[in-house]
N, C-alpha and C positions, 0 to 999 in steps of 0.2 A: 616373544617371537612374532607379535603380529606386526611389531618395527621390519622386522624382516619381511615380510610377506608383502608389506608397503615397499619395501625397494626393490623386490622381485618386480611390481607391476610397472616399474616405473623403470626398470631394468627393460623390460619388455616395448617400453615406447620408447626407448632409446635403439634399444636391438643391434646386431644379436646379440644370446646367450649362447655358450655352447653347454650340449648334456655331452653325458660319456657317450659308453660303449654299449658292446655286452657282457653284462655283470655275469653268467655265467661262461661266457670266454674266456675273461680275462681269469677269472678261479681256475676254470681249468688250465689254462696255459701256464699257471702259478704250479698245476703240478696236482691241482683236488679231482676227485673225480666227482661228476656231474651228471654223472646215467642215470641215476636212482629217478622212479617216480616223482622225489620230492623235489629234483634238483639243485639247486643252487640252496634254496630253503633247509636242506639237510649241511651245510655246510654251516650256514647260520645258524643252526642248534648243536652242533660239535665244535665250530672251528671259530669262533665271531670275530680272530684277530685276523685271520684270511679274508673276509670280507671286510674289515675295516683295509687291511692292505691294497685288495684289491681296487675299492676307491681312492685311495691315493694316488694308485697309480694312473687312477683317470683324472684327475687332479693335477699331477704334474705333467700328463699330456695335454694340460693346457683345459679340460672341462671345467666349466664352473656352475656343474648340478650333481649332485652326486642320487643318485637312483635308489632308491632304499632295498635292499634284498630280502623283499617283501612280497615278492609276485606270486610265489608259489605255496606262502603260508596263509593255508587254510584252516578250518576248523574240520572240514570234511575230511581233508586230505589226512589230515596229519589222524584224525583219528581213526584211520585208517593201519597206521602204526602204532595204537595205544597212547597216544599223547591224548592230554586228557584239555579240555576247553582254557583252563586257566595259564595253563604253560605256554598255549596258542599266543593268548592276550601279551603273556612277557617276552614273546619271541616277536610279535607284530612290532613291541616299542622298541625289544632292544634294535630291531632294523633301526630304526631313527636315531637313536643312539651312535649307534657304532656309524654313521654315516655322520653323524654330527662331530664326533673323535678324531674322524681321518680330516674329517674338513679343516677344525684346529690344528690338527696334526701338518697340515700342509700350507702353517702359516695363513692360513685365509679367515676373513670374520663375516659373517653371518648377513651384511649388507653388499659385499662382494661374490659371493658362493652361496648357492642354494641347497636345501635337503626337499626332494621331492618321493614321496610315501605311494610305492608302486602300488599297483590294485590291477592283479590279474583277472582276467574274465573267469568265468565258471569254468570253460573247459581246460586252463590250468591246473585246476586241482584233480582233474580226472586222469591226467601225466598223459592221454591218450591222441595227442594232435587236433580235438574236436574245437577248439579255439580257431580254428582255421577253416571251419564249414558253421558254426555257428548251431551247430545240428545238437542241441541238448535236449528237446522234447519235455523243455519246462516253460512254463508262461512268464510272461513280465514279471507277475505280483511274484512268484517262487523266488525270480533269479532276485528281485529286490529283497526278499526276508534273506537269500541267502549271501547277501553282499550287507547287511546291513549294519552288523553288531563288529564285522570288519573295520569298517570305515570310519566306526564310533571311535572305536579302538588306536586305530590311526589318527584320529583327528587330534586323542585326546594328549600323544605324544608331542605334538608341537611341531609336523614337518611345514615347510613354508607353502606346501599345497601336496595337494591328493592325486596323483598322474594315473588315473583308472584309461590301463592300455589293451590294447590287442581288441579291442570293442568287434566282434564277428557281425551281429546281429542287430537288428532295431529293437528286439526284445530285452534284449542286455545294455539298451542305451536307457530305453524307458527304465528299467529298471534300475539305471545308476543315476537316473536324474533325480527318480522318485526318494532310493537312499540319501539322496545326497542334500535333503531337503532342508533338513533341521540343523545340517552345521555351516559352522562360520568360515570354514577351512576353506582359500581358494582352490580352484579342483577345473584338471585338462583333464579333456576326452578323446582319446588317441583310438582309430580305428585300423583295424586293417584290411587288406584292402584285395580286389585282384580287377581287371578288366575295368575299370572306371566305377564299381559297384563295393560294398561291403562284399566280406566271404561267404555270408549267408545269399546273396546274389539280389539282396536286397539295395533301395534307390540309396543312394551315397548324399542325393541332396536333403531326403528326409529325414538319414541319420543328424545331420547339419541342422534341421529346424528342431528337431528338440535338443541337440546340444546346448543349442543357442537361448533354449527356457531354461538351464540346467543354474538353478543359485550361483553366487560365486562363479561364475564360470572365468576364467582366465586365460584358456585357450584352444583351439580344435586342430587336430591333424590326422597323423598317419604314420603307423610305424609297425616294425615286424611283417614289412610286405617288401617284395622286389623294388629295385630303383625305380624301374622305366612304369611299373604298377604307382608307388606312390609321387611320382611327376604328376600323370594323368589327372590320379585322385587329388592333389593338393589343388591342381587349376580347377576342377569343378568345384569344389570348396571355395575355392577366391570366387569365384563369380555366385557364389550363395550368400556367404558371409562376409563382414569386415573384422571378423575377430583374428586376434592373432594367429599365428600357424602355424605347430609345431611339426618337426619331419624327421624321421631318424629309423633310416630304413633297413633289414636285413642286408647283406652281403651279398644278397641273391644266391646261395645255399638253399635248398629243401629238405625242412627236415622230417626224416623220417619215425615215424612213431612206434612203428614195431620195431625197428634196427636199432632204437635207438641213438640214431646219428643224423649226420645233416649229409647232403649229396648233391652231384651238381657243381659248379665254378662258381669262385667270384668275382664281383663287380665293383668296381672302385664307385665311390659315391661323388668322390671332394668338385669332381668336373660338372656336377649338378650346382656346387652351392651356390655360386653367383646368383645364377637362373632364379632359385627358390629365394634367397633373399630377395631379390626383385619382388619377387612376387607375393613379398609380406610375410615370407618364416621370420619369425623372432626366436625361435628354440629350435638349435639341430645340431643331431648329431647321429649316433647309428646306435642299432641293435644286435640282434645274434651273428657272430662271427666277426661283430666288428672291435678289433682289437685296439691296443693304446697307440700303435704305429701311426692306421689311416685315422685314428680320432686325432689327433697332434697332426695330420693333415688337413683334414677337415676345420680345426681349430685355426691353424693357418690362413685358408681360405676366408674363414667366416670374418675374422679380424684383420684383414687385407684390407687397406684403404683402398674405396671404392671411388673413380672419381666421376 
C-alpha cells in the first residue's frame, strides 16, 4: 500500500481529488439511525455492509476518497458501552477494510481511489458537540496519550493516510503532531473553524506552524465548519503555508447536542469550488449533511476544465 500512498501525493500535485460526503448522512438517508452517542461508529459494529454501501455510494457520485467510518471509534467511548479495548482495535481496521471493499466494489484500484483513516478529535468520543469549542480541560500531553494507541492501530491497517479532522484546539494539534511522530503513515490535519480562528478561538495561523512540523504531513485545511467560515479560514492558511489544501465544509446546518439534530438551512458549497481551487485546494469535498446529490456537483465542478 505504500504504492498507493505514492500516487495519492502525486495525485495531489496534479489536483484535484474529490472526497465524499457525510458518511453519517448518507447511512442515515440509507434509512440507519444515527442518534446514538456512538453515531455512525454503532453502525459499523452492527451493520458493516451499510457503511461499505454507503461509500459506494460516494464513489459513484463521482469521489475518489473514501473516509474510513472511523471518526467516532474510540476506546473511551465505546467503553462506555462494554466494549472491551480489543474489539475497539477490530472495529478501527475493519473501517479500512470495508472502505477498501466498496472501493473494489466500484470498479476502482488503489492508484486511482484513496482510503483515508478518519481520526476524530477527543470531543467525538464524549457525543457532546465539545469538538466544536475545543473546551476539554485536558492538556497536550493527555490528548496525545489519548489519541495515541488510535493511530497505531490505524496506521497499522494500511489506509493511504491518517485524515485527523475536526482539530477545535492548539492543544489537540500539538497533541496529534506529537502522536503522529513515530509512523510512516502520510497524515492531514483538518481544523474547524469559525470567524477566521480555530473553535477554541485560538490564532488559525499558529495551528498552521505546527501542522506544518507534523511528520508526513501531506496536507492542511478545514472542515466541519460553514462555507463562508471555511473560505475565510482556507485564505489565511494560503498566505501561511504552501502545503496543499484540503476543504469539505458542513452544509451550514448546526448541530445540536442535546436535540440531537442539526438546525438551521443549507448552503450549497459547489459555487465556492472554482475560487478554492484557485487558491490551492487539491482535496474537496463536504461534511455533515452533505449528501451524494451536491457531492456529484461538487465533483462536477472540481473536474471541469479550467481554462
Amino acid at each position: 500500500m505504500a504504492g498507493s500512498s505514492t500516487e495519492l501525493r502525486t495525485a495531489l500535485q496534479n489536483g484535484p481529488v474529490v472526497l465524499d460526503g457525510g458518511l453519517g448522512t448518507r447511512l442515515e438517508a440509507r434509512g440507519n439511525d444515527v442518534s446514538s452517542a456512538l453515531w455512525s461508529a454503532e453502525i459499523l459494529r452492527q451493520q458493516p455492509e451499510e457503511v461499505r454501501a454507503a461509500h459506494q455510494d460516494f464513489f459513484e457520485a463521482g469521489a475518489r476518497v473514501a473516509t474510513t467510518c472511523s471518526y467516532q471509534v474510540s476506546y473511551s467511548g465505546f467503553a462506555r458501552v462494554g466494549v472491551e479495548t480489543d474489539a475497539v482495535d477490530e472495529l478501527l481496521a475493519r473501517s479500512i477494510a470495508v472502505a477498501q471493499d466498496a472501493r473494489a466494489a466500484s470498479g476502482l484500484g488503489p492508484t486511482e481511489a484513496w482510503v483515508m483513516a478518519s481520526v476524530g478529535p477527543y470531543g467525538a468520543s464524549l457525543g457532546d458537540g465539545s469538538e466544536y469549542t475545543g473546551d476539554y480541560g485536558l492538556s497536550a500531553a493527555e490528548l496525545r496519550d489519548w489519541h495515541r494507541r488510535r493511530l497505531q492501530v490505524l496506521a497499522a491497517a494500511k489506509p493511504d493516510a491518517l485524515l485527523c479532522e475536526t482539530i477545535p484546539s492548539l492543544a489537540e494539534v500539538v497533541a496529534l503532531r506529537e502522536a503522529l511522530s513515530d509512523l510512516a503513515t502520510p497524515a492531514i490535519l483538518s481544523f474547524t473553524v469559525a470567524d477566521g480562528r480555530l473553535r477554541s478561538g485560538e490564532s488559525l495561523v499558529d495551528a498552521v506552524r505546527i501542522a506544518e512540523s507534523t511528520p508526513n504531513i501531506l496536507a492542511i485545511g478545514v472542515n466541519c465548519s460553514a462555507v463562508a467560515d471555511t473560505d475565510r479560514a482556507l485564505r489565511i492558511m494560503r498566505e501561511a503555508s504552501e502545503l496543499p489544501l484540503i476543504a469539505y465544509p458542513n452544509s451550514g446546518e448546526v448541530w445540536d447536542a442535546n436535540a440531537r439534530s442539526w438546525l438551521g438551512s443549507a448552503q450549497s458549497l459547489v459555487a465556492y469550488v472554482p475560487e478554492w481551487l484557485a487558491l490551492g485546494v487539491k482535496l474537496i469535498g463536504g461534511c455533515c449533511r452533505v449528501d451524494t446529490g451536491e457531492l456529484a456537483e461538487i465533483a462536477a465542478a472540481a473536474t471541469r476544465p479550467r481554462s
